[in-house]
C-alpha positions as CSV (number, residue, x, y, z in Angstrom):
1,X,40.7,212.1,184.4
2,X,43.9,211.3,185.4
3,X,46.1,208.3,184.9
4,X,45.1,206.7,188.0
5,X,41.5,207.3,187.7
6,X,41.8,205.6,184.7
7,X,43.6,202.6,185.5
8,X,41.6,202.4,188.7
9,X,40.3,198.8,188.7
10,X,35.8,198.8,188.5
11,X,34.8,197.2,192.0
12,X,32.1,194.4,192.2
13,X,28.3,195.4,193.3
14,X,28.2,194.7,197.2
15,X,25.2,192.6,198.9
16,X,22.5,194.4,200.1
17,X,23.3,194.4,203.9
18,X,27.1,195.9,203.1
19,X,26.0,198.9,201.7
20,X,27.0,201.6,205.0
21,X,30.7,202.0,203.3
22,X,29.5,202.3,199.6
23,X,30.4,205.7,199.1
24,X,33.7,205.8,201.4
25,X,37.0,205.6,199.3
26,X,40.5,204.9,200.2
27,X,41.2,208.9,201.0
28,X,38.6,208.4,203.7
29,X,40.4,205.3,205.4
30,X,43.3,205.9,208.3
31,X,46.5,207.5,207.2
32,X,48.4,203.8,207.8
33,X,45.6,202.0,205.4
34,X,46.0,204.8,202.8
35,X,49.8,204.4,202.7
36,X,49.6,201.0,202.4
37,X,47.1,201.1,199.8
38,X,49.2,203.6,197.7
39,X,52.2,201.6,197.7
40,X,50.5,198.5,196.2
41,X,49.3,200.6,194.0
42,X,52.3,201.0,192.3
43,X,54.6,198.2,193.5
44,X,55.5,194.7,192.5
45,X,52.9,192.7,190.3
46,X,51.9,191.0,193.9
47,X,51.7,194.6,195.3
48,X,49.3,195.5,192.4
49,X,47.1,192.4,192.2
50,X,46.3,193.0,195.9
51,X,45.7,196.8,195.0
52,X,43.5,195.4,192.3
53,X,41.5,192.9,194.8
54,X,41.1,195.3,197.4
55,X,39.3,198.0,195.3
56,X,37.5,195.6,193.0
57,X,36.3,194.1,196.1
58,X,35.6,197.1,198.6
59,X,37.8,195.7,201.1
60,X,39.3,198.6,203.1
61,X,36.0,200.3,202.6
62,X,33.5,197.7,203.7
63,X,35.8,197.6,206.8
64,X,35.9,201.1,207.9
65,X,34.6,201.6,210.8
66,X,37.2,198.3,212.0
67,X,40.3,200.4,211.2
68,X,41.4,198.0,208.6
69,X,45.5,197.9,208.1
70,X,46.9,195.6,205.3
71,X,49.6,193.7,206.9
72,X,52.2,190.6,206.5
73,X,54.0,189.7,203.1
74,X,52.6,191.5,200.6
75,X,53.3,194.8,201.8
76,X,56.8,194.2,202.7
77,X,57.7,192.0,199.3
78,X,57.9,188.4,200.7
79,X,55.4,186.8,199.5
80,X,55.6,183.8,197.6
81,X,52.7,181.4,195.7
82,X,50.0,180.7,197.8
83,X,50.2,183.9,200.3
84,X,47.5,185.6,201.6
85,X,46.5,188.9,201.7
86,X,46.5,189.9,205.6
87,X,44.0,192.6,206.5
88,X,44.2,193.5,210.4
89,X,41.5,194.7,212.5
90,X,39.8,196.6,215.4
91,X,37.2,195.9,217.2
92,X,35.2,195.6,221.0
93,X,32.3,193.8,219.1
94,X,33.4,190.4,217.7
95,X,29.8,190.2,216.4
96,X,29.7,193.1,214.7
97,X,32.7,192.1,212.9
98,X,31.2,189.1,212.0
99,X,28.1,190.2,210.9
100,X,29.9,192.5,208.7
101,X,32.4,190.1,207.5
102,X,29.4,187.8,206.1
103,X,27.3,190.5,205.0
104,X,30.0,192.0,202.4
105,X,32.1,188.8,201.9
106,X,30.3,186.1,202.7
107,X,29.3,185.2,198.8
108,X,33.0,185.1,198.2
109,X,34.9,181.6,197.8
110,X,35.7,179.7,200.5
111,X,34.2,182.0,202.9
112,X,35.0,180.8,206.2
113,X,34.6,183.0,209.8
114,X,36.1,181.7,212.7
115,X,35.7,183.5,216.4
116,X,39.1,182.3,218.8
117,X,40.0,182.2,222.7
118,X,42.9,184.1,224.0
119,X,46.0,182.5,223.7
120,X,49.5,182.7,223.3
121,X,50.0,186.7,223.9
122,X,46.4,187.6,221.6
123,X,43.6,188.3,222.6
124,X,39.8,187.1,221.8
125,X,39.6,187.8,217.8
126,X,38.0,186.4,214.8
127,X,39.7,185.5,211.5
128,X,37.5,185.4,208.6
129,X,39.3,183.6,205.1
130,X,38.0,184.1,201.4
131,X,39.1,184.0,198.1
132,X,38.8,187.4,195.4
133,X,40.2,186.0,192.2
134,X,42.3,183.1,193.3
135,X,44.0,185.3,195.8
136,X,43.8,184.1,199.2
137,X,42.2,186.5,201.8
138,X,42.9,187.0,205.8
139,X,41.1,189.1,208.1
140,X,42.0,189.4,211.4
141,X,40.2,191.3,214.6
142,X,41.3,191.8,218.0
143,X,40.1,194.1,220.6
144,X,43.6,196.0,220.5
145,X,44.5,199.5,217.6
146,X,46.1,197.4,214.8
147,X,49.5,199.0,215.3
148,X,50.1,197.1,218.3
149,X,48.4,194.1,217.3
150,X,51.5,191.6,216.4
151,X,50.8,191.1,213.5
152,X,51.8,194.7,212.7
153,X,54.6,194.4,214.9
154,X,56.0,191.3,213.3
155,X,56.1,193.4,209.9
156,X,57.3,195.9,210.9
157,X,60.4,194.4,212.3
158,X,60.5,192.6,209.3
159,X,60.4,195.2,207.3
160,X,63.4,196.9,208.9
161,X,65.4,193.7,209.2
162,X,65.0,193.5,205.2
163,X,65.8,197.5,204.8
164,X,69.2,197.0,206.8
165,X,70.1,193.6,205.6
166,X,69.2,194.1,201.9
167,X,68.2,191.6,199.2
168,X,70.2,188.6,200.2
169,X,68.1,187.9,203.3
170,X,64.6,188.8,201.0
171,X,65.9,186.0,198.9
172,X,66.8,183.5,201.8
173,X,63.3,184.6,203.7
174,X,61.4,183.6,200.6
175,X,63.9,180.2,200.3
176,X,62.9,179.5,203.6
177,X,59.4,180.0,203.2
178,X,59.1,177.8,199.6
179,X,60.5,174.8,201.9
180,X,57.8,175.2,204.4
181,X,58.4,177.5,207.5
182,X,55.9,180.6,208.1
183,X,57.3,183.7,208.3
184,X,58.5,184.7,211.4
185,X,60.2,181.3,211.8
186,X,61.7,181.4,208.8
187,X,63.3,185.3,209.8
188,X,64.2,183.0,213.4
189,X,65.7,180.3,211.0
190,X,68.1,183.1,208.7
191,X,69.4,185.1,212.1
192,X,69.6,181.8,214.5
193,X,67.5,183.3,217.2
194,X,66.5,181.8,220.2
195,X,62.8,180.0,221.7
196,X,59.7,181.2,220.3
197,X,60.0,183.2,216.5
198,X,57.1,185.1,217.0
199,X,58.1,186.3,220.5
200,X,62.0,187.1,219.4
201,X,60.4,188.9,216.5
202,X,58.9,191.0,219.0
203,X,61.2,191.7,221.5
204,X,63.4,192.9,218.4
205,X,60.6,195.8,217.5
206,X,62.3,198.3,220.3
207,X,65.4,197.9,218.8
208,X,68.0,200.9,217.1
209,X,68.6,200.3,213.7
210,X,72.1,200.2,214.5
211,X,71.4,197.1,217.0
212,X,69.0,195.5,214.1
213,X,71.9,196.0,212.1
214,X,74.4,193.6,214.2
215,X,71.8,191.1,214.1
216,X,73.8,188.6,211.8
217,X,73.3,185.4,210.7
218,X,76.3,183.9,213.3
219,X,75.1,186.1,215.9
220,X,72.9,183.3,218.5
221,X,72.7,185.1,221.2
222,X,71.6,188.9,220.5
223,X,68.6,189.2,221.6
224,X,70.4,188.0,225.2
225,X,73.4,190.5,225.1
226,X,72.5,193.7,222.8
């Protein structure tokens, strides 16, 4: 047995009607969800609570066949107290997710599932919240692959805005964040852009590294002139 094996966290018995994904691990999951996975695995004490949670509690797994994706703070080390877990999904059958939802989660904490209208640039989808050992957990379908959702997209503009800009804007994201603004507005906030955060955020996600990297905390107008 190796070291991992070892410290591998034991998962919880599922209900009855969640028992499809019982023998799937992690190795079986996409190549995005295992990557993700592995670095929670062995990141930041966040990073490794999640990693924790999401093996105790089949998550990934019991999601399978959704194409499940761990997404927002967590991965990209902005969290701060009180942030969730994000776990994005795919799906045509809103019901199916659902049902699937309840049937392995729905015993959980403040278990809660929630089917929306398209607005604002999304698409029909369901969120479903819950709580695995005090930590706060988001799931999120839409009938769209997860690495187009924006979701995705937001981090992973974030993610590269934080590799280029380095640990001073980490710091001033989570600043922003303890006074009250979500994320994407507080990323708006730090770089002064323009209108609507989440769609700046997004029109910054074809950008060069090299334009990502004039992207300053003086600089108003980029998205307008780059």
């Amino acid at each position: 047995m190796n070291g991992h094996e070892k410290n591998r966290p034991k998962s919880v018995p599922l209900p009855d009607g969640c028992r499809s994904s019982d023998k799937r691990s992690v190795a079986d999951l996409p190549a995005a969800s295992r990557f993700d996975a592995d670095r929670l695995r062995s990141g930041t004490p966040a990073q490794r609570g999640a990693y924790e949670r999401i093996v105790r509690y089949r998550l990934l797994e019991s999601l399978q066949p959704f194409r499940p994706i761990v997404v927002g703070t967590i991965p990209i080390d902005i969290d701060i107290e009180g942030s969730d877990l994000d776990i994005a999904c795919e799906t045509s059958d809103f019901d199916a997710f659902a049902r699937t939802a309840e049937q392995c989660f729905g015993g959980l904490d403040g278990f809660v599932c929630k089917r929306k209208p398209a607005k604002s640039g999304r698409g029909e989808n369901v969120v479903v919240r819950f709580v695995c050992d005090g930590l706060p957990v988001e799931l999120y379908a839409e009938a769209k692959p997860v690495l187009q959702q924006n979701g995705y997209v937001h981090m992973s503009v974030e993610h590269r805005l934080l590799e280029l800009h380095g640990e001073r804007l980490k710091g001033e994201i989570r600043r922003l964040k303890r006074e009250g603004l979500k994320t994407e507005p507080a990323f708006a906030r730090y770089f002064r852009l323009d209108g609507d955060p989440y769609e700046a955020l997004l029109m910054l996600s074809d950008r060069t590294d090299d334009q990502l990297r004039k992207l300053s905390f003086d600089n108003r107008a980029f998205i307008q002139y780059v």
